[in-house]
C-alpha positions as CSV (number, residue, x, y, z in Angstrom):
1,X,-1.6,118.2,87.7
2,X,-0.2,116.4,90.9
3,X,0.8,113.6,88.2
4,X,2.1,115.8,85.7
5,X,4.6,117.2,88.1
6,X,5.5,113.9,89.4
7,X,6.5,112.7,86.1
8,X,8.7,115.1,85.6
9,X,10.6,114.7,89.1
10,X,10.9,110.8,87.9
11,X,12.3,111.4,84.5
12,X,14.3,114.0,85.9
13,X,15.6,112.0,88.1
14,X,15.8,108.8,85.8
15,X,17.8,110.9,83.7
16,X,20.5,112.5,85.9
17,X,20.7,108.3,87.0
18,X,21.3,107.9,83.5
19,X,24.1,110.7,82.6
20,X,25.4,109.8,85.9
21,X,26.4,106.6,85.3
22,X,27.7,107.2,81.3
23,X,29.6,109.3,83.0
24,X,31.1,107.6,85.5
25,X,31.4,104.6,83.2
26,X,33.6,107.0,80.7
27,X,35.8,108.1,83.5
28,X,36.4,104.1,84.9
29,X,37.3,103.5,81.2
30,X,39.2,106.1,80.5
31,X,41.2,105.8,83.9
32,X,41.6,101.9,82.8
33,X,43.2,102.9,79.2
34,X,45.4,105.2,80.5
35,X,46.8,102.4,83.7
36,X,47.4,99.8,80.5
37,X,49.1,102.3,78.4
38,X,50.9,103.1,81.7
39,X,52.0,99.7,82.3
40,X,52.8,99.3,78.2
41,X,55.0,101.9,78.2
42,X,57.2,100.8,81.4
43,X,57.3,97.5,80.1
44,X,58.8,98.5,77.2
45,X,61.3,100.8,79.1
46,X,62.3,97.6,81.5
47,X,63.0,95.6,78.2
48,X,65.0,98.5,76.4
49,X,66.9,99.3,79.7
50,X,67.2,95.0,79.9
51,X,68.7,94.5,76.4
52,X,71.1,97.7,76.3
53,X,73.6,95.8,79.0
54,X,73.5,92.8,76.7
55,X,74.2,94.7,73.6
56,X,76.9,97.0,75.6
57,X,78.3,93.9,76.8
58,X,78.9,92.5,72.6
59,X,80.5,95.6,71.6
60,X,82.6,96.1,74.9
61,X,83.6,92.4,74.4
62,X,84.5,92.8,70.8
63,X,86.5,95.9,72.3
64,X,88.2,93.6,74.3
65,X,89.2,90.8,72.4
66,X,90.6,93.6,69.7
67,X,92.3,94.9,72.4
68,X,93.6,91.4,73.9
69,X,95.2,90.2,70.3
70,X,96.9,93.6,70.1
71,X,98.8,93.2,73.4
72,X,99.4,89.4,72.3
73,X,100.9,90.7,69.5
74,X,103.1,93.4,70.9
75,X,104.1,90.7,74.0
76,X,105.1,88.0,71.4
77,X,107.2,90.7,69.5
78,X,108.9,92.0,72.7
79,X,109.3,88.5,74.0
80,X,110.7,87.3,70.5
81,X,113.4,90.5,70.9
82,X,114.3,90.0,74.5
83,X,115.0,86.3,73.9
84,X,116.9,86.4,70.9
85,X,118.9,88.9,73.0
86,X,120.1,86.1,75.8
87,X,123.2,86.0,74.7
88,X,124.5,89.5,74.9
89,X,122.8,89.6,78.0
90,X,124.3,86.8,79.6
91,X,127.8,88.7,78.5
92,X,126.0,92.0,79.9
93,X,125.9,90.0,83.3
94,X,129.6,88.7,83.2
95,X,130.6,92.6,82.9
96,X,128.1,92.6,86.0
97,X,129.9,90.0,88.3
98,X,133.5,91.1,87.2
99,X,132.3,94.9,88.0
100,X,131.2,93.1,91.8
101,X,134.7,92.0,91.7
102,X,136.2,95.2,91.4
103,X,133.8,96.9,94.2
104,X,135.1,93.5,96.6
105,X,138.5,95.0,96.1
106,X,137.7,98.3,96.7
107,X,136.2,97.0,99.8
108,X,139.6,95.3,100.9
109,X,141.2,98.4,99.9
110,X,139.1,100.2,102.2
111,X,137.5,102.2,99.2
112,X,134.5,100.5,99.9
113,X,132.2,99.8,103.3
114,X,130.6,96.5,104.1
115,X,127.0,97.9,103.7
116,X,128.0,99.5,100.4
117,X,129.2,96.3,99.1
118,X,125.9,94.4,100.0
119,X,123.5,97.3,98.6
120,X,125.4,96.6,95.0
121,X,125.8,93.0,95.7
122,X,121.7,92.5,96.6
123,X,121.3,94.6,93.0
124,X,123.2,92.3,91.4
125,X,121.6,89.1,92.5
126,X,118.5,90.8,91.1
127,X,119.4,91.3,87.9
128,X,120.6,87.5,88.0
129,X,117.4,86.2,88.7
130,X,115.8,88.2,85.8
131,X,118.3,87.0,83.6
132,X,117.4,83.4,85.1
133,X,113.9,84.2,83.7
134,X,115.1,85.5,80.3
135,X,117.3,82.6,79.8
136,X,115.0,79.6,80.5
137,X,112.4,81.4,78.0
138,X,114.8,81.5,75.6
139,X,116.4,78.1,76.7
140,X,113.6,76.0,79.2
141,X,116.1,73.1,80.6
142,X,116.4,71.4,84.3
143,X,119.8,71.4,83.5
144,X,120.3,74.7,82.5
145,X,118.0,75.8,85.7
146,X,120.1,74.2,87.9
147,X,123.6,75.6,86.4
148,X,121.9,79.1,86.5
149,X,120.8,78.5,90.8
150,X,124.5,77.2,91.1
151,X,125.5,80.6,89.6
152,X,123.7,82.8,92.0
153,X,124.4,80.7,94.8
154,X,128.0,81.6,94.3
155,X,127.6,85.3,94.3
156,X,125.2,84.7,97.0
157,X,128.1,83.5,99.1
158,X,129.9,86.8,98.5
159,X,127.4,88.4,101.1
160,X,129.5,90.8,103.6
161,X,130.7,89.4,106.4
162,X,132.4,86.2,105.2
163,X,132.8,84.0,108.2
164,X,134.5,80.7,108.6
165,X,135.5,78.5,111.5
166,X,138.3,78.8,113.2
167,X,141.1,75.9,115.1
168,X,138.1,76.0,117.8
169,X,135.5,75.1,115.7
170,X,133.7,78.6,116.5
171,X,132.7,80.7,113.6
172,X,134.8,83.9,113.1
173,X,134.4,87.3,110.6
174,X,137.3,86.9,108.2
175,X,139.3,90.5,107.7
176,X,138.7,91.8,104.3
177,X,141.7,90.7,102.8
178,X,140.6,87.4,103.3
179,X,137.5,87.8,103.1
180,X,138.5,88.9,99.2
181,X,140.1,85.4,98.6
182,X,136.8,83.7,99.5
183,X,134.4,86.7,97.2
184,X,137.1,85.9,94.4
185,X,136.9,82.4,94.5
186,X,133.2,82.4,94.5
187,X,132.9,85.1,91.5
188,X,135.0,83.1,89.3
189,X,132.7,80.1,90.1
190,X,130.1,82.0,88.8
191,X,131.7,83.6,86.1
192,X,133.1,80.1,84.8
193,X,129.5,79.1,84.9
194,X,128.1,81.7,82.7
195,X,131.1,81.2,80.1
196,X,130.4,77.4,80.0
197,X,127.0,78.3,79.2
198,X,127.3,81.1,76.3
199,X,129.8,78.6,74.6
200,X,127.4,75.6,75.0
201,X,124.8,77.8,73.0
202,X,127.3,78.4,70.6
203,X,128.7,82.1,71.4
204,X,131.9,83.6,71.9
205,X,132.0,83.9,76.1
206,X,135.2,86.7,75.7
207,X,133.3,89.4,76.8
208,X,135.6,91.9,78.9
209,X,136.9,94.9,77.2
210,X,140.3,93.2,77.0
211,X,139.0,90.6,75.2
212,X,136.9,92.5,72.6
213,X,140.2,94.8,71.5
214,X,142.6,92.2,71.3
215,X,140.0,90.3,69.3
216,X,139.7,93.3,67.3
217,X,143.5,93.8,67.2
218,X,144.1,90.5,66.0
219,X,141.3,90.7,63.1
220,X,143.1,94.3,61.6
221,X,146.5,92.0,61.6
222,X,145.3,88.9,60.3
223,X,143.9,91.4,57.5
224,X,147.4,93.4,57.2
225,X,149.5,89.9,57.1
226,X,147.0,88.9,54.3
227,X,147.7,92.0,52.1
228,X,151.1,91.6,52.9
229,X,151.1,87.7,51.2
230,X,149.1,88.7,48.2
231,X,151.9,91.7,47.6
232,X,154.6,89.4,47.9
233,X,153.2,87.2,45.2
234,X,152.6,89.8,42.7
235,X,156.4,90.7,43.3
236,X,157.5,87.2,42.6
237,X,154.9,86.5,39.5
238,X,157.1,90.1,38.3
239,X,160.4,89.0,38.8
């Protein structure tokens, strides 16, 4: 009977070792498929998350070279416009430094104050220097270069207050009637400057108001004396 019972405890105990261990060895396994389907799945998320820059990089490139011929198109069409344009803005400039004439006589008239004169005069040589920039794009020479520094180094001259140097050989502030003589003289500089250079290009440089009416003037009576001749000849053919 002793035996018997001992059996049992054994197998009993052989068994629960047995069930034990399938289990155990189900639960190792399990926790081991579920670690490599783990590790799959982040793999596959750090390659995805990898290959989106590239692919967001190809599109947002193809984006940007669209968008880079686009504004090389629109900047060679504006360019091509303000270039073929030099020439009525080197006449647009002219007005400019004759208008800086007229305030340097307001300012010897006493219309004007020094500081006033050098505010518009410091405008000015602005819109000289882009003119500079327009012109040599239009027209890249040295020698056109240096003709367009000389230019604004004539206005530049005009600067408020004009000094010279006196019997003593110290420098002195010249009044502003004299003072006008030098801005004049340095203005037509300039001005003969830009004219030599719109006719070297071919162009017209008679830009002033004046100019442009009398022109104008002189067209509507060249016309009228024409009329005139071709009615006198029907009158003679009739008589």
């Amino acid at each position: 009977m002793e035996w018997v019972i001992l059996g049992l405890i054994v197998s009993a105990v052989v068994g629960g070792i047995i069930i034990g261990t399938y289990v155990v060895t189900k639960a190792i396994l399990k926790s081991l498929k579920e670690a490599y389907t783990g590790e799959q799945r982040t793999a596959t998320r750090k390659d995805t998350h990898e290959r989106k820059p590239e692919e967001r990089t190809v599109v947002e490139g193809k984006v940007q070279n669209v968008n880079e011929e686009e504004l090389v198109k629109r900047l060679r069409e504006v360019i091509d416009i303000r270039i073929q344009r030099v020439l009525d803005e080197a006449k647009a400039k002219k007005e400019r430094l004759l208008l800086l004439l007229d305030v340097a006589r307001g300012y010897a008239l006493g219309y004007v104050s020094e500081e006033e004169y050098n505010a518009f005069l410091s405008k000015v040589l602005s819109e000289l220097e882009g003119f500079k920039r327009l012109w040599l794009a239009r027209f890249p020479s040295q020698k056109d270069r240096d003709k367009l520094n000389q230019m604004i180094g004539y206005v530049a001259k005009t600067k408020l207050p004009i000094v010279a140097k006196g019997k003593n050989g110290k420098t002195v502030t010249l009044p502003p009637e004299e003072a006008l003589i030098k801005i004049t003289n340095s203005i037509n500089g300039a001005v003969a400057i830009l004219d030599e250079m719109i006719a070297s290009r071919g162009d017209n440089p008679a830009v002033t108001p004046l100019e442009v009416k009398l022109q104008q003037e002189c067209e509507r009576l060249r016309e009228k004396v024409k009329r005139l001749e071709e009615q006198l000849e029907e009158c003679q053919s009739l008589s």
